[in-house]
C-alpha positions in Angstrom: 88.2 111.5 73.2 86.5 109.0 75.7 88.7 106.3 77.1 87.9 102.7 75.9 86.0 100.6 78.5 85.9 96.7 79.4 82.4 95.3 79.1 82.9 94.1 82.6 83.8 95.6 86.0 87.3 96.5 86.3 89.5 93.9 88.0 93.1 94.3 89.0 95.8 92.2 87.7 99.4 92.1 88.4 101.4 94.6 86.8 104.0 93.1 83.9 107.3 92.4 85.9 109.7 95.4 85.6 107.2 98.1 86.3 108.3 98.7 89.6 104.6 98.3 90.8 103.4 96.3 93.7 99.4 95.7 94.0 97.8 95.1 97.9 94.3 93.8 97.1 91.6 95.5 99.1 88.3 93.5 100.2 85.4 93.5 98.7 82.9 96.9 99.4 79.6 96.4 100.9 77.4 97.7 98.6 76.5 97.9 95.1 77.3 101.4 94.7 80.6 101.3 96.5 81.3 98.6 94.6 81.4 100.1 91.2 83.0 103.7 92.9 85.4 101.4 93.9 86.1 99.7 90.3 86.0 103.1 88.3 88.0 104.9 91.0 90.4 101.9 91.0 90.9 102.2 86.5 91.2 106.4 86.9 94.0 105.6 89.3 95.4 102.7 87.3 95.3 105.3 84.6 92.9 103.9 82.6 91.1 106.8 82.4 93.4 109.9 82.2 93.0 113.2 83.1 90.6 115.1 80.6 88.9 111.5 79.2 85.3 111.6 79.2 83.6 108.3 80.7 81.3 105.8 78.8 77.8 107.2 78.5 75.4 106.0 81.3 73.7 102.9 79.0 77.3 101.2 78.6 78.4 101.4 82.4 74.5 100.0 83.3 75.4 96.7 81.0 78.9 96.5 82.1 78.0 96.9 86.0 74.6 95.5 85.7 73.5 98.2 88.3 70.6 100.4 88.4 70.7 104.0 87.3 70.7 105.4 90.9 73.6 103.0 91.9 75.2 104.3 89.2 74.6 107.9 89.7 75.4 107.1 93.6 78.6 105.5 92.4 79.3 109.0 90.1 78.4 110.8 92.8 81.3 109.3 95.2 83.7 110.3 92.7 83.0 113.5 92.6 83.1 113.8 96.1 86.5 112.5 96.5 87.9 114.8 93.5 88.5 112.0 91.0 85.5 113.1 88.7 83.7 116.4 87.5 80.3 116.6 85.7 79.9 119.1 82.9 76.7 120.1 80.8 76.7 118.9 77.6 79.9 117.1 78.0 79.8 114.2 80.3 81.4 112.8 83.6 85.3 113.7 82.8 88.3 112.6 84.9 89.7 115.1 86.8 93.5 116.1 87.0 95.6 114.1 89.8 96.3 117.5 91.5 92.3 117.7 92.3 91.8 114.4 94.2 91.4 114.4 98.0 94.5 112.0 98.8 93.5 111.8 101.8 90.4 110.1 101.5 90.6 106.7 102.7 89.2 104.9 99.5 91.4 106.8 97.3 94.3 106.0 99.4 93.0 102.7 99.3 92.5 102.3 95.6 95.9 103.7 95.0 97.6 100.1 96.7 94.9 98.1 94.6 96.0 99.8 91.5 99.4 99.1 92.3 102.3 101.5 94.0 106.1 102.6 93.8 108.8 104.0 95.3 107.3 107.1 94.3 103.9 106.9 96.3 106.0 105.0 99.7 108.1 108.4 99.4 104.9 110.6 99.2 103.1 109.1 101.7 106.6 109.2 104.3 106.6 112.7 103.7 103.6 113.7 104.7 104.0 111.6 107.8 107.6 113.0 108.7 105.6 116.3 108.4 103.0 115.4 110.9 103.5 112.6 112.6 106.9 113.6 114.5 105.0 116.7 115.6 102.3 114.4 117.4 104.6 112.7 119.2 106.0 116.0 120.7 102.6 116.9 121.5 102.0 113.4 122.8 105.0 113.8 125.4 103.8 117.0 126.6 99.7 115.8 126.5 99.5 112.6 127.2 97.6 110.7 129.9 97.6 107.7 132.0 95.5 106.3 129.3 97.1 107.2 126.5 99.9 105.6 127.6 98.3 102.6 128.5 97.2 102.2 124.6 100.8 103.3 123.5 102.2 100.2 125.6 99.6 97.9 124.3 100.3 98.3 120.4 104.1 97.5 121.8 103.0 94.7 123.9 101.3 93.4 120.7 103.9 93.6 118.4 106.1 92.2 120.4 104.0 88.9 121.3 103.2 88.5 117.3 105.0 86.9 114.4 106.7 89.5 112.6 104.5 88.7 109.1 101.5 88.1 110.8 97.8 90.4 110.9 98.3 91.1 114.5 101.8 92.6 114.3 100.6 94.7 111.9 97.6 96.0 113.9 99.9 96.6 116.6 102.2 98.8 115.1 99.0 100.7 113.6 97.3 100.9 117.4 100.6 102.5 118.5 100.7 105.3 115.6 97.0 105.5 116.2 97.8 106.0 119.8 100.7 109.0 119.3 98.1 110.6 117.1 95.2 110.9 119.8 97.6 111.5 122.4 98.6 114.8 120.7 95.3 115.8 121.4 95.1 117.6 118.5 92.0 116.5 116.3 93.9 117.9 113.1 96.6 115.3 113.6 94.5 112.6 114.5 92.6 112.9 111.0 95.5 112.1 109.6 95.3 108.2 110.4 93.8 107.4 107.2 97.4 107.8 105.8 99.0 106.2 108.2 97.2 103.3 108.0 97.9 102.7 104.2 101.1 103.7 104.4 101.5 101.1 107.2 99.7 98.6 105.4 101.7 99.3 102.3 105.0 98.7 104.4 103.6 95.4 106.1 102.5 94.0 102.9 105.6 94.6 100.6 107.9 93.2 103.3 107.1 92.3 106.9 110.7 92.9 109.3 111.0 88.7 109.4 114.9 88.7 109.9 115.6 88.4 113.8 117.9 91.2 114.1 115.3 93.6 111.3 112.4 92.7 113.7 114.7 93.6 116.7 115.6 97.1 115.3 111.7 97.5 114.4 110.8 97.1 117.9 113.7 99.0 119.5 112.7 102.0 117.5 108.9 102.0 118.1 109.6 101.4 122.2 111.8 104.5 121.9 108.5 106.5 121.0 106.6 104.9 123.7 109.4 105.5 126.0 110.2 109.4 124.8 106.5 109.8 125.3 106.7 108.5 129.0 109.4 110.6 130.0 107.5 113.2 128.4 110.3 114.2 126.2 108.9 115.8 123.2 112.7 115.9 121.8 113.3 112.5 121.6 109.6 111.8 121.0 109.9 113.2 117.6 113.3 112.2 116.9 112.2 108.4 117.4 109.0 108.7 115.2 111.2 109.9 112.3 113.7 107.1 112.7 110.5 104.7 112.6 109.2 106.3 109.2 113.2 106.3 107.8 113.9 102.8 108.6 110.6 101.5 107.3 111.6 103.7 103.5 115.2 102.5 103.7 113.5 98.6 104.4 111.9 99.1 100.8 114.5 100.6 99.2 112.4 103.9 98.5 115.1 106.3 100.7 115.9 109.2 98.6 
């Protein structure tokens, strides 16, 4: 049975109070076609279209988008790509199941915090980080060069010179994961920045270490990675990272 469909682009609203959910808004796409990926990706997500529902029919996505047919088909197309949709003869463009989706796309990441997260999706996303990240950081210590440490010391340097709620401390404290990912030298690990980077936004957005002694312990922990790293102590390197991605899921309450 096909899912029912607004007559207009999907929007996000705040979820009703009680749900749990939190919604980060993402900016505008470029283009038309990313646009509307970006809309139906967004509703399959929000599970407005569940697993198994078949999509409105080309004619009533063109009047509710007000696109072309090869935006549209452009726009399909992306979905596909990224897992969320399958096309079958004589059927239709059907949602797929969550299992199929590539989660490590970086628009289906970012969909995910426009359609609104949990506790459930912080704990996910931590995870796969404690499974990756504290293994770049032991690579880090044993790979890293002048210049990598340079960068590691600048994200610090950064966070530490901005307001703990502001843009820039955010961006610091991604340039230093950022930094322990390409100091690993690995290119497998450094792929895996899409995630940290929503996972990082997610954590700056739903609550920003403002409290003098939270902000403190922030920027203890994340110089203890740039320092482990120094020393080239792949040990402590690891140990640190972890503590990072711990303190950040026991900051919003999503610690098992």
């Amino acid at each position: 049975m096909r899912a029912p469909f607004a007559t207009s682009p999907v929007t996000t609203s705040p979820p009703p109070a009680g749900t749990g959910l939190v919604v980060i808004p993402a900016g505008r796409s470029r283009s038309n076609h990313a646009e509307v990926a970006r809309s139906l990706g967004t509703a399959i997500i929000a599970g407005r279209y569940p697993a198994g529902a078949k999509l409105p029919g080309d004619g009533e996505l063109l009047a509710a988008f007000r696109v072309s047919r090869p935006v549209l088909r452009e726009s399909v197309k992306t979905l596909v790509a990224k897992g969320l949709l399958t096309t079958r003869a004589r059927v239709g463009t059907v949602v797929r199941e969550r299992a199929a989706w590539n989660m490590f796309d970086a628009d289906v990441l970012a969909w995910h915090l426009e359609a609104g997260i949990d506790r459930r999706f912080l704990r996910d996303l931590a995870e796969i980080r404690l499974a990756v990240e504290p293994a770049a950081a032991a690579l880090a210590a044993e790979r890293r060069t002048a210049d990598d440490l340079a960068a590691l010391e600048a994200g610090l340097a950064r966070m530490r010179a901005e307001p703990s709620d502001s843009i820039g401390f955010a961006e610091g404290d991604l340039a230093l994961h950022v930094a322990v990912a390409v100091a690993s030298s690995n290119p497998f690990m450094r792929s895996i920045g899409g995630v940290i980077e929503v996972a990082l936004r997610a954590s700056f957005q739903l609550s920003a270490p403002v409290e003098a002694a939270e902000r403190e312990t922030v920027l203890a922990a994340h110089a203890a990675i740039v320092a482990a790293i120094a020393a080239r102590d792949p040990e402590a390197a690891a140990a640190a990272l972890r503590e990072v991605i711990h303190n950040g899921l026991r900051r919003h309450g999503a610690a098992a």
